[in-house]
C-alpha positions in Angstrom: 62.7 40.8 29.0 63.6 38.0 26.5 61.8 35.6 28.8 58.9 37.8 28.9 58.9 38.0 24.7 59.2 34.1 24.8 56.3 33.6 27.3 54.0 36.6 25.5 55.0 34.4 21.8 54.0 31.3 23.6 50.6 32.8 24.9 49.8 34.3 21.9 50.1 30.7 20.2 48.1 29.3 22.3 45.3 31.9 22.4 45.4 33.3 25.9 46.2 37.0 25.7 46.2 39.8 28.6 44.9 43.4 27.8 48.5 44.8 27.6 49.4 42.0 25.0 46.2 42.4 23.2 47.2 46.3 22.7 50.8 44.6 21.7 48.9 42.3 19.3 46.2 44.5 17.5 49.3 46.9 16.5 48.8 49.6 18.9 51.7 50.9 20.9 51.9 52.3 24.7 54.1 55.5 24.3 54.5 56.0 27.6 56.3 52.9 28.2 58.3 53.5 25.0 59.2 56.8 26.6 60.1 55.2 29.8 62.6 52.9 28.4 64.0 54.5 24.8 66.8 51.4 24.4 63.3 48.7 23.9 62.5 48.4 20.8 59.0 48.5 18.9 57.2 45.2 17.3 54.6 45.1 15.7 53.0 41.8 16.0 49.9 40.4 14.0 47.0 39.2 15.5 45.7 35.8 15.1 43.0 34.4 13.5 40.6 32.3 14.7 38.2 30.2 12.2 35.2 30.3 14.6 35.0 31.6 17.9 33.4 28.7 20.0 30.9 29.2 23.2 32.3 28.8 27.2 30.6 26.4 28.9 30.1 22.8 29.6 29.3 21.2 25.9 32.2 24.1 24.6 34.1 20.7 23.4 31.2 19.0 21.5 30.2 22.0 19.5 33.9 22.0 18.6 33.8 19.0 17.1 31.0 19.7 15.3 32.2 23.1 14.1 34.9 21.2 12.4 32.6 19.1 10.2 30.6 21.7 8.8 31.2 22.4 5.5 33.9 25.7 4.3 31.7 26.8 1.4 28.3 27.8 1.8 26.9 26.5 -1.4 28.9 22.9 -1.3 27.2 19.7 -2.5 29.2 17.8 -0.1 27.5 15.6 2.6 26.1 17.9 5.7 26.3 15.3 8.2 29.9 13.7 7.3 28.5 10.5 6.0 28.8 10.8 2.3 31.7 10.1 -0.1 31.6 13.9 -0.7 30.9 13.8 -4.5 29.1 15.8 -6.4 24.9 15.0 -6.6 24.2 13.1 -9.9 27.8 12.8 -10.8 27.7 16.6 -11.3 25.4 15.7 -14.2 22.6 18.2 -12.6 18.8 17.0 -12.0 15.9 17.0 -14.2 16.1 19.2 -17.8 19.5 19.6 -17.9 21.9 18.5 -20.3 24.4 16.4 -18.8 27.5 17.0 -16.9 29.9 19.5 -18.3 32.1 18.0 -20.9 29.5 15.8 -22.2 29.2 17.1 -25.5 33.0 16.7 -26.3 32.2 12.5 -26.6 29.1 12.7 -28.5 29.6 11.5 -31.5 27.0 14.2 -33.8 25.2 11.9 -35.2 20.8 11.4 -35.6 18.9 8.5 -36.6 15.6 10.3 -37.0 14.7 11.6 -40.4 12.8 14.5 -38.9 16.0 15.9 -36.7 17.0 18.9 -38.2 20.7 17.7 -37.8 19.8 14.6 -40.2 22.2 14.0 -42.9 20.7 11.5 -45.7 24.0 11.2 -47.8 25.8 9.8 -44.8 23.1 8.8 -42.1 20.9 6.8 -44.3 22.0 3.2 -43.0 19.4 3.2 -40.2 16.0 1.5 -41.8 12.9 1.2 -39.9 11.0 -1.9 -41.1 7.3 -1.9 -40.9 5.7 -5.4 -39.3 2.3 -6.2 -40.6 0.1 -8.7 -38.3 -0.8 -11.6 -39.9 -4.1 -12.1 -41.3 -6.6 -14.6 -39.4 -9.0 -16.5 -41.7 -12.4 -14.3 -40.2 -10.4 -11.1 -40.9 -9.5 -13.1 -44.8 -12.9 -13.6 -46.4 -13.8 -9.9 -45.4 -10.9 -8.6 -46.9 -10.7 -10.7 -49.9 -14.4 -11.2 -50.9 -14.5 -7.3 -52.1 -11.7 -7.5 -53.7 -13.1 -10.6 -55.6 -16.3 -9.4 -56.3 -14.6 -6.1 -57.8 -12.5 -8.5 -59.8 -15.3 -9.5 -61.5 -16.5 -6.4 -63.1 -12.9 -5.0 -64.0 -11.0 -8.2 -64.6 -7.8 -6.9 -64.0 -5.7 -9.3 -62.5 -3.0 -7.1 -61.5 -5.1 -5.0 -59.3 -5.6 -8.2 -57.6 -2.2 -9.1 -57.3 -1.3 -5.5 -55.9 -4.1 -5.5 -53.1 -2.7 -8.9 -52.2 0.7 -8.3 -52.0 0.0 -5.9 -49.4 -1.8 -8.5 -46.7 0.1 -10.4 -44.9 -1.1 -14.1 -45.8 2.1 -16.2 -45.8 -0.5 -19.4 -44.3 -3.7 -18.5 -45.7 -2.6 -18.4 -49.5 -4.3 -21.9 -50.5 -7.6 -19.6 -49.0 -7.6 -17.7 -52.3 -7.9 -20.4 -54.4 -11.0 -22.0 -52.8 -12.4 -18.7 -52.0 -12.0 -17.5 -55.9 -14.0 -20.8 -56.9 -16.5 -21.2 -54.4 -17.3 -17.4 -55.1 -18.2 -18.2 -59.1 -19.5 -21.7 -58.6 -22.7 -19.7 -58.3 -22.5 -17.3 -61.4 -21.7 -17.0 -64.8 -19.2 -18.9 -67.6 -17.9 -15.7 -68.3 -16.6 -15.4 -64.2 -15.5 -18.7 -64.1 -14.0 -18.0 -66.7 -12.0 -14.8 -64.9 -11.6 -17.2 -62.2 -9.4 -19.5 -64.5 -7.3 -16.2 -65.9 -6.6 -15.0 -62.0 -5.4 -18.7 -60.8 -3.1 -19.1 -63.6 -2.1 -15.0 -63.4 -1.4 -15.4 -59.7 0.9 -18.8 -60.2 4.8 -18.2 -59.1 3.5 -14.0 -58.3 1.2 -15.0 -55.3 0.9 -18.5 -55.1 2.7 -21.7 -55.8 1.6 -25.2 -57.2 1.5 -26.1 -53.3 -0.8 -23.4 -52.3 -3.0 -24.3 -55.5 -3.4 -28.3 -54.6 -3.9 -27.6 -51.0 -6.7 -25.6 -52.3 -8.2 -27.6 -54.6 -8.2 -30.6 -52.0 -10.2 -28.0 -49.4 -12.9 -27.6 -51.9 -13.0 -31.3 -52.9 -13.2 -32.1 -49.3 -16.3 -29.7 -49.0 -17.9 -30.7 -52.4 -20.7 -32.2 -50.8 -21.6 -29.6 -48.9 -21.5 -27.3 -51.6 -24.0 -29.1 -53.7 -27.0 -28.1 -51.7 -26.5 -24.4 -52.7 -25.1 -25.7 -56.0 -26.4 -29.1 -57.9 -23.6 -28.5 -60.3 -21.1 -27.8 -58.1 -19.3 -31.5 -59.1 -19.2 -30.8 -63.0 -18.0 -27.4 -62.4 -15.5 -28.4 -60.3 -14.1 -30.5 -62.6 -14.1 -28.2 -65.4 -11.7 -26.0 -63.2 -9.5 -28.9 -62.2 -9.1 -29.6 -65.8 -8.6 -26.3 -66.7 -5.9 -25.8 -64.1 -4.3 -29.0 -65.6 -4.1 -27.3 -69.2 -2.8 -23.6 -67.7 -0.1 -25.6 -66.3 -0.9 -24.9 -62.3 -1.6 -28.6 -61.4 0.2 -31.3 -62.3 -1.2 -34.2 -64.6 -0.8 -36.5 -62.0 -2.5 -34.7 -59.3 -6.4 -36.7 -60.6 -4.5 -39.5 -60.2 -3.6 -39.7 -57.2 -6.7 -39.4 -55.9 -7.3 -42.8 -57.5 -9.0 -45.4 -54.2 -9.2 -42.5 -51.5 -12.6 -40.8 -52.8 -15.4 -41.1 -49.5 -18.3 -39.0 -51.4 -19.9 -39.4 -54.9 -19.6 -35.9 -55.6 -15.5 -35.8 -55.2 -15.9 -38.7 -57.6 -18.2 -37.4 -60.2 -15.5 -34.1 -60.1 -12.4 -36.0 -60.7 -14.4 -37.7 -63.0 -14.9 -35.4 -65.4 -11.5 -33.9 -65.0 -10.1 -37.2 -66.3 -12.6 -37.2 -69.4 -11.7 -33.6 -70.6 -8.1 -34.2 -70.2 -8.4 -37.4 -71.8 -10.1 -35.9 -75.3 -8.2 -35.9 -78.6 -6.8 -32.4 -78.0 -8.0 -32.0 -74.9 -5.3 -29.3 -73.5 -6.3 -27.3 -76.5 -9.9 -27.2 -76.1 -9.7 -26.9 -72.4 -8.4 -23.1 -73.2 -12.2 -22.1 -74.4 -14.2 -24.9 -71.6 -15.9 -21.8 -70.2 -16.8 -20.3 -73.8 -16.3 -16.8 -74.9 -18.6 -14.4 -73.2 -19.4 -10.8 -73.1 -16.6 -8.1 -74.8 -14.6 -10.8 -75.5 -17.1 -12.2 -78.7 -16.6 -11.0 -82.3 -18.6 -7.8 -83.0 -20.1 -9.1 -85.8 -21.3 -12.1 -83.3 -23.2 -9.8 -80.9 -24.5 -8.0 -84.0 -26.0 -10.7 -85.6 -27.2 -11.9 -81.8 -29.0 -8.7 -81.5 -30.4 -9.0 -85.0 -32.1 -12.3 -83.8 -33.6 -11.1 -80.6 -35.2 -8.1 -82.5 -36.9 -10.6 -85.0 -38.1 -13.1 -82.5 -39.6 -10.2 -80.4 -41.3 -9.0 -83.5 -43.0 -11.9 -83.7 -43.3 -12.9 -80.3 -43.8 -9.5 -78.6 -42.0 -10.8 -75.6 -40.9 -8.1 -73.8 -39.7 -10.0 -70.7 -37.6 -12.9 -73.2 -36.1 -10.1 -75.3 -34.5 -8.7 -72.0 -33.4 -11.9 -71.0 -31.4 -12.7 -73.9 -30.0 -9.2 -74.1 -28.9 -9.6 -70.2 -27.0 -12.9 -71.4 -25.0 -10.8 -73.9 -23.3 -9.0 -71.1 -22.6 -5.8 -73.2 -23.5 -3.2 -71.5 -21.1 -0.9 -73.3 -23.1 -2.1 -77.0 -26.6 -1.6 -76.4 -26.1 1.2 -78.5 -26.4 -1.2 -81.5 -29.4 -3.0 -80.7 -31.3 1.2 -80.8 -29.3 1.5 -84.5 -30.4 -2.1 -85.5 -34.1 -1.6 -83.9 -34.8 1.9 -85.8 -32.9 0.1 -88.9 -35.4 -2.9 -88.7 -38.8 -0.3 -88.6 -37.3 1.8 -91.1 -36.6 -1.7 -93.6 -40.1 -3.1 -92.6 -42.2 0.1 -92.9 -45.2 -1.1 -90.8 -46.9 0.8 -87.9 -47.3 -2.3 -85.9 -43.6 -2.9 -85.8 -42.9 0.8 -85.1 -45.1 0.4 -82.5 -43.8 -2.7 -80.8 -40.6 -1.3 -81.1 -41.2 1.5 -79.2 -42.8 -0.5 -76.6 -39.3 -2.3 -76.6 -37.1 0.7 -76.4 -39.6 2.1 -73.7 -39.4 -1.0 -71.2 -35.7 -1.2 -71.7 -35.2 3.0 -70.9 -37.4 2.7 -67.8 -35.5 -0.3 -66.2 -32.1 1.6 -66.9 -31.2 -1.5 -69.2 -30.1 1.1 -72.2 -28.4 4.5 -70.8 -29.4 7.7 -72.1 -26.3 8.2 -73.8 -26.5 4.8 -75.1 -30.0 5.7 -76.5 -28.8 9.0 -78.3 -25.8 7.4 -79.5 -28.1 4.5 -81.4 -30.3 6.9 -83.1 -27.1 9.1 -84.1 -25.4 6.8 -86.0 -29.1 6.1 -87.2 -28.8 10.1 -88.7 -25.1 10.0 -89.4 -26.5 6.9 -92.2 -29.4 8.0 -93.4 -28.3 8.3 -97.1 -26.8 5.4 -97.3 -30.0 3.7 -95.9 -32.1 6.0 -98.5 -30.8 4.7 -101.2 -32.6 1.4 -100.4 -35.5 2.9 -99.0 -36.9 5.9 -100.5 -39.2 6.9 -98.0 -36.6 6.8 -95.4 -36.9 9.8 -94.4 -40.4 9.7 -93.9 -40.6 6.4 -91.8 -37.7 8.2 -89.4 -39.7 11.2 -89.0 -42.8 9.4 -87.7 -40.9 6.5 -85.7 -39.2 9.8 -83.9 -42.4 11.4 -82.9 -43.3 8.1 -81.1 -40.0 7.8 -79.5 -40.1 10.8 -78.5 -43.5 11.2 -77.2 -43.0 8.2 -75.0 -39.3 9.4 -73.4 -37.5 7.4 -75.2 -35.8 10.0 -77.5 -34.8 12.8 -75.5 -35.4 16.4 -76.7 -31.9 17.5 -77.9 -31.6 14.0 -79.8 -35.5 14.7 -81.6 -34.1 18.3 -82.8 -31.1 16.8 -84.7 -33.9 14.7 -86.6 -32.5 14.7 -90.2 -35.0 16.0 -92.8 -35.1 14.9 -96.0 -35.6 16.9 -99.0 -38.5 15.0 -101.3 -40.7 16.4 -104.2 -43.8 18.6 -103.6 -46.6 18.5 -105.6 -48.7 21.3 -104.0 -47.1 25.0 -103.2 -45.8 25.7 -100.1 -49.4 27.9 -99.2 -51.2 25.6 -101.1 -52.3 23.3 -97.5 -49.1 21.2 -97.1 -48.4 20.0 -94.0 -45.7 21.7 -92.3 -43.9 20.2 -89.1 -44.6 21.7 -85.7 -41.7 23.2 -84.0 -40.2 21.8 -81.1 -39.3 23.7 -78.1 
């Protein structure tokens, strides 16, 4: 009986079973045999498990061995086919959109370089500075850019607005380009913007440009003197007013005419260092050289352009040159005064009294209005201050009042009074000798 336990322990170790041992096995118990034979005892023996059960037949062994590969978990990410290392995809990382492998966010360190994260701290992120890289300016892409800002130059001459829009190109090789742009542009214009020309060299000095940048420049334009004397015969004399004058404002050395001294090729780089050796030589020559271009426009004395105006009134008077009398108020260059040349006109018919010089006058006033030479505002600002003064001016000319009242009527019937300037006409209160009903004329009202 013992050797029939042992052999049914050793069969069911090895998997072969009988029906009776199966019963034995699964738990259930014969009661007939336990009744047959009281003195054997009961056991209860488990039943074995079995990982797979595995097909009978002739390729039984291979599927084996390929039962024993396959994977225990359904879901693992280890290799299928036993060739892998049998870690995780990605490091366990994850694919695409996720954020890293679990853990990941223990060893970052919390801090954001971008301004715009809402995680930026300024107080103690602030070290990270993007720098801005601006190309570098070619010399097509120069004289479009600077030109405008030359040619505005010239009607606001303010040199720091100059500065400022330079500052912001990027023209570390073409600074000695300003310099011979800046005089090449006024070579053709007036004393009064080669003058500007002079303040903007000597503003932009140690700002912009240095003494190198302004010799380099001045030996370009020297080298292409004679070319720029078929657009300008002057161009040689000019030139060396600006050398000299570059001498005196301290942005050229004294020395730099000299050393030009046995290498001049052209009579036109000659005649220019010339006559910047002749100014500079003068008694006082660095003095005088600080007025070469003259004083022109806003700059002049107001009791200069006054007395100017006063002259070009009385020479058209007698001349009745319409077109010279505009000429020689263009080369004022005070816009922003013409208002005095409408006082000093009406001043000069109310003084002379005449109809002919009322009348020539108006023809004045009338070809400056229509060519937009004299505002409108200008214009009713002149004969203002002509009203404001009228009793000063009545008290040395007693029929003031009279001459203004018929000068205005032409001004104003030819457009060059407006209407609202024509109603403020002063009136002036003189001695009747007929009644009021009695047939004295009475002044039609203006609508």
């Amino acid at each position: 009986m013992a050797l029939a336990m042992e052999n049914g322990e050793i069969a069911l170790q090895n998997g072969d079973v009988d029906e009776q041992e199966e019963m034995a096995i699964s738990g259930d118990v014969d009661p007939m045999s336990s009744l047959e034979d009281p003195a054997k005892p009961i056991r209860l023996i488990r039943k074995a498990k079995r990982t797979q059960r595995t097909n009978s037949g002739g390729d039984a062994t291979q599927n084996n061995a390929q039962t024993e590969r396959l994977p225990v978990a359904k879901n693992s990410r280890k290799s299928r086919d036993g060739r892998g290392r049998g870690d995780p995809k990605k490091g366990g990382a994850g694919g695409k959109g996720t954020w890293g492998a679990p853990g990941d966010e223990l060893f970052v360190d919390g801090s954001c370089r971008d301004a715009n994260d809402p995680n930026y701290d300024s107080d103690s992120q602030g070290d990270y500075v993007v720098e801005k890289i601006e190309p570098v300016v070619t010399a097509d892409e120069f004289d479009r850019i600077v030109t405008p800002i030359l040619l505005e130059y010239f009607d606001h001459s303010i040199t720091k607005e100059v500065e400022t829009s330079l500052e912001e190109l990027n023209i570390s090789k073409m600074k000695p380009r300003i310099v011979e742009l800046a005089v090449s542009l006024a070579l053709d214009r007036k004393a009064c913007h080669r003058e500007l020309v002079s303040i903007l060299i000597s503003d932009l000095y140690s700002k912009v440009i240095v003494a190198k940048d302004i010799q380099k420049g001045f030996d370009n334009l020297l080298n292409i003197l004679a070319d720029l004397v078929i657009d300008s015969p002057e161009a040689p004399k000019v030139m060396g007013m600006f050398l000299a004058r570059a001498v005196a404002d301290d942005c050229l050395p004294p020395k730099y005419i000299q050393t030009y001294k046995g290498f001049v090729d052209n009579e036109a780089k000659q005649e220019a260092l010339e006559k910047a050796e002749l100014l500079l030589s003068q008694k006082h020559g660095i003095v005088r050289l600080d007025n070469i271009w003259g004083t022109g426009g806003g700059i002049r004395p107001v009791k200069y352009l006054i007395k100017q105006m006063v002259l070009l009134l009385k020479e058209y008077l007698s001349s009745s040159d319409v077109k010279e009398a505009t000429r020689c108020l263009q080369e004022l260059e005070v816009p922003h005064f013409h208002h005095e040349l409408v006082y000093e006109a009406t001043v000069m018919v109310i003084e002379d009294g005449t109809e002919r010089s009322a009348e020539r006058m108006v023809k004045f006033l009338q070809s400056l209005s229509e060519a937009c030479y004299i505002t409108p505002e200008q214009m009713s600002q002149g004969f203002k201050r002509v009203f404001d003064n009228m009793p000063d001016i009545n008290l040395d000319v007693p029929n003031a009042y009279v001459i203004l009242e018929r000068f205005g009527e032409m001004c104003h019937r030819d457009g060059v009074m407006s209407p609202p300037t024509y109603r403020d006409l002063p009136k002036g209160g003189r001695k009747r000798f007929v009644s009021e009903g009695d047939g004295g004329r009475i002044k039609p009202a203006i609508l």
